[in-house]
Structures are given as structure tokens and as C-alpha cells.
C-alpha positions as CSV (number, residue, x, y, z in Angstrom):
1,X,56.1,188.0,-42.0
2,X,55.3,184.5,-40.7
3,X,58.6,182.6,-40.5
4,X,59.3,179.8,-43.0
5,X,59.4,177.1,-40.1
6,X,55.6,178.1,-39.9
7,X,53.0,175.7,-42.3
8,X,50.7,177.8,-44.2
9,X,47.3,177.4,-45.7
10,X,44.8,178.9,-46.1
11,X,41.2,178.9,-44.7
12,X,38.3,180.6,-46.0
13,X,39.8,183.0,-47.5
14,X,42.1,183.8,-44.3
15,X,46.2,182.4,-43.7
16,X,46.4,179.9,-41.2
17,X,49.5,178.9,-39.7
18,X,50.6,175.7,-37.7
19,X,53.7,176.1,-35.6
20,X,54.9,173.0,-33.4
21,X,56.8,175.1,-29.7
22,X,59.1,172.3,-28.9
23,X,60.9,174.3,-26.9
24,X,61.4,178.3,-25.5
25,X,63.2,178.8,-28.7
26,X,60.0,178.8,-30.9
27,X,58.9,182.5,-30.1
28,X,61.0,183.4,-32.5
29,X,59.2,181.9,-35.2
30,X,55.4,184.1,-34.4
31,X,57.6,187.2,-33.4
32,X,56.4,190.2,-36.2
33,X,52.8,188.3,-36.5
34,X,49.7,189.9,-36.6
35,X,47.1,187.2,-35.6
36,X,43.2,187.8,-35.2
37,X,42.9,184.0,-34.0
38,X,45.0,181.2,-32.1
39,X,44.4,178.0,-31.1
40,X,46.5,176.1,-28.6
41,X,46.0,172.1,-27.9
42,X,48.2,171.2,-24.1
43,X,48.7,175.2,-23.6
44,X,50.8,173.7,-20.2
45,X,53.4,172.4,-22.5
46,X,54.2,175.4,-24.1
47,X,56.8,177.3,-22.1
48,X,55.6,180.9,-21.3
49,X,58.1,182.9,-23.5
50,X,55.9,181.8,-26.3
51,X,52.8,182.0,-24.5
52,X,53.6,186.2,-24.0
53,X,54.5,186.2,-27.5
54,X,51.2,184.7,-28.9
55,X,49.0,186.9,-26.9
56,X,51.3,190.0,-28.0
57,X,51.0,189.1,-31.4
58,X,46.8,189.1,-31.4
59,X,46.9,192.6,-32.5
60,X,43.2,192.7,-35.0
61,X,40.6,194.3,-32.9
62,X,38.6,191.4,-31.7
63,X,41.0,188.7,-31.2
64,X,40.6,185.5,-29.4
65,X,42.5,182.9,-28.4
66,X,41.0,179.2,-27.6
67,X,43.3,176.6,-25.4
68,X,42.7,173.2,-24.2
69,X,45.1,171.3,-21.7
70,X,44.9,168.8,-18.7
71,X,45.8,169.8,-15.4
72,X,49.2,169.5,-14.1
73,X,50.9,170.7,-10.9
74,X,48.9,173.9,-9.2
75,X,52.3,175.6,-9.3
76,X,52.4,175.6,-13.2
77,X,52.3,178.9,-14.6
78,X,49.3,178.9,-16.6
79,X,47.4,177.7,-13.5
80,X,49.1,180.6,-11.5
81,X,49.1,183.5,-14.0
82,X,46.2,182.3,-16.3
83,X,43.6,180.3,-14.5
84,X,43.7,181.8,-10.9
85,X,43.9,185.6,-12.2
86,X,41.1,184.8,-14.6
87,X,38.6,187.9,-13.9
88,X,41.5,190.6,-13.3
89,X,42.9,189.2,-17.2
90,X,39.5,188.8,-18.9
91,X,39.9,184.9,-19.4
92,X,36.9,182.7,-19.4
93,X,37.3,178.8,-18.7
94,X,35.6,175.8,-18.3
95,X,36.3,172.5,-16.5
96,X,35.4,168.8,-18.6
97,X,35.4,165.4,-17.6
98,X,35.4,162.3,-19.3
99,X,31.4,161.9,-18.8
100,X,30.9,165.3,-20.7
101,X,32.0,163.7,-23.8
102,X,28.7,162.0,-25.6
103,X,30.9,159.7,-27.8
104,X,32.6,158.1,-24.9
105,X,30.7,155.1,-23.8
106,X,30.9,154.2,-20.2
107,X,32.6,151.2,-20.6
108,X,35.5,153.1,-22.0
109,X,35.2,156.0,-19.4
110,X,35.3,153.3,-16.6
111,X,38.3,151.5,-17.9
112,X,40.3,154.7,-17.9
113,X,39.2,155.4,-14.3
114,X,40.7,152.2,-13.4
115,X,44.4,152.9,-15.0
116,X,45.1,156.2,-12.9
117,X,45.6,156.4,-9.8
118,X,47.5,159.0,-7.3
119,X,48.2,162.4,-8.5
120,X,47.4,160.9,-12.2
121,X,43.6,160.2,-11.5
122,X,43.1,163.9,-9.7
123,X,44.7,165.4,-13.2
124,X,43.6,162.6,-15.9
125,X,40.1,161.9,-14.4
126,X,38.8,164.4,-11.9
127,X,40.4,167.7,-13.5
128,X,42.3,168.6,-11.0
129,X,45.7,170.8,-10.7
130,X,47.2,168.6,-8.3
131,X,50.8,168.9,-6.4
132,X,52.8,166.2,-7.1
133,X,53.8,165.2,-3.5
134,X,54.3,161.7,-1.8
135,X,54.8,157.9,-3.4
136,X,55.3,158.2,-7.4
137,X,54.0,154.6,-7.1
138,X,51.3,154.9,-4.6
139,X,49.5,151.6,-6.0
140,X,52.1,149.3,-5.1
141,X,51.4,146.8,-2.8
142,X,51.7,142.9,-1.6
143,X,49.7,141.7,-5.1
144,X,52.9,143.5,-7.3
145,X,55.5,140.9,-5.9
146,X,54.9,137.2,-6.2
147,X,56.8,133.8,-4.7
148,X,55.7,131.1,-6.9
149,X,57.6,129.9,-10.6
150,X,55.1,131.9,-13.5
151,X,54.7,130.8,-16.6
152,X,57.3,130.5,-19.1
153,X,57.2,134.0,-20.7
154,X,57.2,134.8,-24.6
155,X,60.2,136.9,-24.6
156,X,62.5,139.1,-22.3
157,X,63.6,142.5,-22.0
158,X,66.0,144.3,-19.6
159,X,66.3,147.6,-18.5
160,X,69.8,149.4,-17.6
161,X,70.9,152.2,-15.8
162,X,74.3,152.8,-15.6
163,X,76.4,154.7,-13.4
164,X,80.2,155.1,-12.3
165,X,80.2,157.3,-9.2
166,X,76.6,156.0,-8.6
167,X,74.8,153.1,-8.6
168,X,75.0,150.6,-12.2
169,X,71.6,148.8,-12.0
170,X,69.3,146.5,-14.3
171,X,66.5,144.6,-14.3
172,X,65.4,141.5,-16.4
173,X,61.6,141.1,-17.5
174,X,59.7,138.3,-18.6
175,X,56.4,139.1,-21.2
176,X,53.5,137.6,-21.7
177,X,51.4,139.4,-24.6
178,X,48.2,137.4,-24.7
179,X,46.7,139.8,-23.7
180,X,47.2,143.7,-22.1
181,X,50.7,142.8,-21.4
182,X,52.0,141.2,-18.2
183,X,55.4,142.1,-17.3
184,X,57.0,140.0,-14.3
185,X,60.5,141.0,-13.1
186,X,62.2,137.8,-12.3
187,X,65.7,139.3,-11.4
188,X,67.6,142.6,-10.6
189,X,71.3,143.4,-10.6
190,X,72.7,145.9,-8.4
191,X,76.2,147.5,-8.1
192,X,76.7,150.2,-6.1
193,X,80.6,151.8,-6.5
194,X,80.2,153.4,-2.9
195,X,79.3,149.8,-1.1
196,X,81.6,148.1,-3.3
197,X,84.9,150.3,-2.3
198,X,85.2,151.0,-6.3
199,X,83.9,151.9,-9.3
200,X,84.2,148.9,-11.7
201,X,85.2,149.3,-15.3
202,X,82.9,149.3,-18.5
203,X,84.3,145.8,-19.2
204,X,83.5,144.6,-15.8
205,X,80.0,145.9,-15.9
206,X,79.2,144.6,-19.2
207,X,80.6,141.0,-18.4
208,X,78.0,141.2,-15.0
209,X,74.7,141.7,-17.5
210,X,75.7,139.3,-20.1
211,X,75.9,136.6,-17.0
212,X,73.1,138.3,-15.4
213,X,71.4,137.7,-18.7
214,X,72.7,134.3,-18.7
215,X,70.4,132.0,-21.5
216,X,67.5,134.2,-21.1
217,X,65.7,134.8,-24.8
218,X,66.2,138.5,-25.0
219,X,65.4,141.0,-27.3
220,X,66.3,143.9,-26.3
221,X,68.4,145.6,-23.7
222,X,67.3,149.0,-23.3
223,X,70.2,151.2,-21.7
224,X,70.8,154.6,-20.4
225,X,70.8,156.5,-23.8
226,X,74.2,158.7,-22.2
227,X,76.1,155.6,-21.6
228,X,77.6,155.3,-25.4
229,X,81.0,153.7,-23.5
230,X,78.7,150.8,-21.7
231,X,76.4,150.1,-25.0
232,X,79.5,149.6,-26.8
233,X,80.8,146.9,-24.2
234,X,77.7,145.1,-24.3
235,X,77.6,145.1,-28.4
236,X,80.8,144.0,-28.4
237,X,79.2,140.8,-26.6
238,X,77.1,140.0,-29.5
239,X,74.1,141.5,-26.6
240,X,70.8,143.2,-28.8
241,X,71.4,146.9,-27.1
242,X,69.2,149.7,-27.8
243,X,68.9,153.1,-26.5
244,X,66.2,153.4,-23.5
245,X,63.3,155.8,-24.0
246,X,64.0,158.5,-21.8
247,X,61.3,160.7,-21.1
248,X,60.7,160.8,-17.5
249,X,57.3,161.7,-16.9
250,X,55.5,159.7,-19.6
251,X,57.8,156.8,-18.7
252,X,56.6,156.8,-15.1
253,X,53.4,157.1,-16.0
254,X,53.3,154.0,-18.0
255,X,54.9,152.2,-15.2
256,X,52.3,153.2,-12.9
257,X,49.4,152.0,-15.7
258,X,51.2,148.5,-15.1
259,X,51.7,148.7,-11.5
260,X,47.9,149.8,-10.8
261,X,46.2,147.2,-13.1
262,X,49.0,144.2,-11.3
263,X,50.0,143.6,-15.1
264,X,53.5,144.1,-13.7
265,X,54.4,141.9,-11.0
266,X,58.4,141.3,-9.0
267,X,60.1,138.3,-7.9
268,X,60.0,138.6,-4.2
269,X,64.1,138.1,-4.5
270,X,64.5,141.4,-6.1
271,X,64.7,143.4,-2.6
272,X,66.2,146.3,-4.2
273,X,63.7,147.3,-6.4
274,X,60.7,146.5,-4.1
275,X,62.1,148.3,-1.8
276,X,63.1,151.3,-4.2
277,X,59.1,151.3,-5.8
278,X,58.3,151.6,-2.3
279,X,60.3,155.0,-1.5
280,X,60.6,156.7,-4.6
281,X,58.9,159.9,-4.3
282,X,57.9,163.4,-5.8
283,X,60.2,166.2,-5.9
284,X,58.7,168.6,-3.2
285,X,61.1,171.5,-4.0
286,X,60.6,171.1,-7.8
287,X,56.8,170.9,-7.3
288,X,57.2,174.7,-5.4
289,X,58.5,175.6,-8.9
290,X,55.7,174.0,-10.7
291,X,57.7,171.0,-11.8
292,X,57.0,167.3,-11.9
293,X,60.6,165.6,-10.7
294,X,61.1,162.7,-8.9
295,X,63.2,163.1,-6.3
296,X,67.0,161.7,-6.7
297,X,66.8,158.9,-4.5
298,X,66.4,155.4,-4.8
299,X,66.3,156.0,-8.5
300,X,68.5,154.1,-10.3
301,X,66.8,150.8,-10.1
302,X,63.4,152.2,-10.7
303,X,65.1,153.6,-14.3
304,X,66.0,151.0,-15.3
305,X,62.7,149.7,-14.2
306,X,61.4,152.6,-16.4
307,X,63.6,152.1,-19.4
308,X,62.7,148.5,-20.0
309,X,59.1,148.9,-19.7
310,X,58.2,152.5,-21.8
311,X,60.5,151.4,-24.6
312,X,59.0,147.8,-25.1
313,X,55.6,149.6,-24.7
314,X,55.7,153.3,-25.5
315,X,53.0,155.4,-23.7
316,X,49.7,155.6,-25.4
317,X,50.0,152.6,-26.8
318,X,48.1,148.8,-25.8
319,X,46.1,151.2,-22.8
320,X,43.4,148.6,-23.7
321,X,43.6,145.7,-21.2
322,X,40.9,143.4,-23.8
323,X,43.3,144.0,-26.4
324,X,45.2,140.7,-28.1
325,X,48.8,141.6,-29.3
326,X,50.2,140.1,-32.5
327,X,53.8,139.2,-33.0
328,X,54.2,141.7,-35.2
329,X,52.9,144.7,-32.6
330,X,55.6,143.3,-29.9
331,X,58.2,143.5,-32.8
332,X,57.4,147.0,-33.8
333,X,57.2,148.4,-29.7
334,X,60.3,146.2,-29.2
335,X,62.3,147.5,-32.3
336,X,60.9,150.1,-33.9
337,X,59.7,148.0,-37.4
338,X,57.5,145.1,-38.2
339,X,60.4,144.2,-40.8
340,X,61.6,140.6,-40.1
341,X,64.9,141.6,-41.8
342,X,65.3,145.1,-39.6
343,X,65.1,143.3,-36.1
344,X,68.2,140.8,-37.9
345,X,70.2,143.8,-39.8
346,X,70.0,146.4,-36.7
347,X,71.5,143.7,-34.3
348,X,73.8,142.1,-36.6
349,X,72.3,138.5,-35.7
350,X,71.9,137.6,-39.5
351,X,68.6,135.5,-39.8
352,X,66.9,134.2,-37.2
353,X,67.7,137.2,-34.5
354,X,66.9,136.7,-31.0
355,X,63.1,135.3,-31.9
């Protein structure tokens, strides 16, 4: 019997059931199936456990299952035990690009080229499983960091890692949303417990952002989401605190869409953070085990980094560097809601909030 956390409908006469495998738990939920057909859509985010179970459960004589995914690391398993053992398994696949699809014009086709690069353009745009080795911002250069005063930006956000045995770090960014969004990081703060000859208090750090944040017009200051003790200090400063976005790997590859296209440029002051862009690297062990890690160095100031810009603009969204943003769209990607009253309520700011 299908399990109840299983949608049902039915198909042509047959039952068809939708399953979401969020995690290694969901075998559970197609154990004691009998399928004749599956369908998979990014097969390389399903952990194997659930992968066995689905092909064990395809019990009616002429079953067939159908995946699609994009390449990742050539370490994954599905690259290892799937793709490369093909013949000896009976598996049949097929390689696309962007230019096989006939409702993609080439406009579009070239604009995505040009927002991967490094390990994300061999995967994204070329199909390939590649190793996630080297720079993790390989597109970084002189035209990302800039000397002259910019233009007065619409709105600020900041970005906050925090740390007691390690490094507390933040970063404050100016945007512009006329159009595809340009992010310049004017300033960075940087407090590192080892240097310093102690770790400083919750208090202490909290009083360093809100004069690091000094008259800035911010509207949000994304933090760590496992620094509850920090986030409190800083509400209790009348500060607009949310919890960072933490997903790693679409984070970073968000941050590398705005580094590639120079929509994201650094004051030339903030040393730490060029310098960190500039060493912060792939994981060479994890990518052995078919994992995409950064590697944990020089990686506090390029969360924060991180944090600020894939919560104020979550991946898949404004990829479009012709598109205009309203105030409304930077309300929603900075808050959550295009309700006026939500941004005032949430904060506590009464009317008027910090727009």
C-alpha cells in the first residue's frame, strides 16, 4: 500500500503517485510498492537509499524508469554507479544542451552562457560532470573592486557571520535595482577572537554592527540563522534582523552570477574580503566523496558575503540582466511580502519602517 505521505491520482485509468525525497528518510514512504513506471526530475538530488528502493519497487514485467538531472561532481554516485556502468546495468542515456531545445531562442541561450562560469558553466552549459577543484570565485578580478565614491544606492543590506572561537564578520551593501541588480560592498567588519586575545561578548559584538551600521538606510540584516543569542542583541537595538538564507551551494552560486556579470563590485578598503574571494576554494577531499564543500578557510567573510546577497535575491530569481525591478519585487526578496504593513509589523518600526 502506497503511504499516505504519497499524493494520489489517477491517470488513464492507472494510480499515479507523487512523492517529494527531501531527505534519505523518504524510502520509507515507496517501500511495499509495486510500480510499472517512475519518473524522476534532478535524480542527483535524491540520496541513493531511495534510488535502490525505487528501482526495487518496479516489480510489473516491463518496467521503466525515466530521470533527468544536470551534472554535478564526477564522484556523485549516480555518475559512478549509473552513468559509467551503463551497458553492464542496461541503462540508456542521452546528453542535451541548451541549443537542443527549439523553444529557447539564442538570445536567451547566450545570456545564460554569459552567467556561468568555472565548474558552473562545464555543469550548467556544456553537460559536464565536473570536479569541483580550485577558486569557488574563479571570475573575480581587478573590475569587482572599485576606488571612486558610487552613486548613492537605493537601500542597504548586511550580511553577518558570527562566531565566538572564530572569526565574527559582516559586510554592508549598497543596491541599486534599476536594473539586474548592482550590489557594491562599501565596508566590511572583521573580528577575529584569536588576533584579538579574546572572544568578545554578544553585547560587544552587537554594539560593533550597529556603529558599523552607523546612519546607513538598512533594511535588513541577514545573520547566521544559529546565532539566536547575537540576533537577539541586535533586536534589542531597534536593528531590522532576519535569519540569512543558508543554503550553501545555491548561495554561492548566486554570488558567483553577480561576481561574473561585475553586478557586484568591493570597496577597495575592504582587504579582508578581497582577499578572502580570492582564496576561497573547493573542498578537494569532499569532492573525492562526491561532494561539493568549500573548503573551511577564509570563509567567514565570504558568508556573510553569501548571506546578504542570496537572501535579498534568492537563487532563480532576477537571472535576467534587461529586467527593471519594482519597489515592490525588492520588498518581497528583501522581506518575504509585498505587504507595506508586514515589512512595519515584523520589525516592530510601526509605519514608515526602514523605507
Amino acid at each position: 500500500m502506497p503511504s499516505p505521505k504519497c499524493m494520489q491520482t489517477q491517470l488513464y485509468g492507472r494510480d499515479v503517485y507523487f512523492k517529494g525525497v527531501h531527505d534519505s528518510g523518504a524510502y520509507k514512504d515507496i517501500q511495499g510498492m509495486t510500480l510499472a513506471l517512475a519518473f524522476c526530475d534532478e535524480v542527483v538530488n535524491m540520496p541513493q537509499n531511495v534510488w535502490n528502493m525505487l528501482i526495487g519497487r518496479l516489480r510489473k514485467p516491463g518496467a521503466q524508469l525515466f530521470a533527468t538531472c544536470n551534472p554535478e561532481g564526477p564522484a556523485h554516485w549516480f555518475k559512478k554507479e549509473i552513468i559509467d556502468q551503463a551497458d553492464e546495468k542496461g541503462v540508456k542515456y542521452w546528453t542535451f544542451l541548451m541549443e537542443d531545445n527549439p523553444t529557447l531562442t539564442v538570445e536567451y541561450v547566450e545570456r545564460m552562457k554569459k552567467m556561468y562560469t568555472g565548474m558552473w558553466y562545464k555543469r550548467y552549459i556544456l553537460g559536464e560532470w565536473a570536479v569541483a577543484h580550485g577558486l569557488i570565485y574563479d571570475s573575480f578580478d581587478k573590475e569587482n573592486i572599485y576606488e571612486n565614491d558610487q552613486d548613492t544606492p537605493n537601500y542597504y543590506v548586511v550580511g553577518v557571520d558570527y562566531g565566538t572561537s572564530n572569526a565574527t564578520a559582516a559586510v554592508l551593501c549598497g543596491i541599486r535595482p534599476t536594473r539586474w541588480p548592482q550590489i557594491t560592498v562599501e565596508r566590511e567588519y572583521y573580528y577575529d577572537s584569536v588576533k584579538g586575545g579574546r572572544q568578545k561578548t554578544d553585547d560587544e559584538l552587537a554594539r560593533d554592527i550597529k556603529d558599523f551600521v552607523s546612519y546607513h538606510n538598512v533594511s535588513a540584516i541577514y545573520v547566521d540563522p544559529s546565532a539566536a543569542s547575537l540576533k537577539l542583541e541586535l533586536q534589542r537595538r531597534n536593528l531590522p534582523v532576519l535569519s540569512a538564507k543558508n543554503d550553501v551551494l545555491p548561495g554561492i552560486k548566486t554570488v558567483s552570477k553577480f561576481i561574473a556579470n561585475k553586478n557586484m563590485v568591493i570597496n577597495k578598503n575592504c582587504t579582508t574580503l578581497i582577499e578572502a574571494l580570492q582564496s576561497y576554494c573547493w573542498d578537494p577531499a569532499a569532492a573525492d566523496r562526491g561532494e561539493d564543500k568549500p573548503l573551511k578557510k577564509f570563509d567567514h567573510i565570504c558568508d556573510c558575503t553569501r548571506y546578504a546577497i542570496f537572501s535579498a535575491f534568492p537563487s532563480g530569481e532576477f537571472n535576467n540582466p534587461d529586467e527593471h525591478l519594482t519597489i515592490d519585487q525588492i520588498r518581497r526578496n528583501v522581506y518575504g511580502s509585498n505587504d507595506d504593513n508586514y515589512v512595519s509589523d515584523m520589525l516592530g518600526l510601526g509605519q514608515g519602517g526602514y523605507f
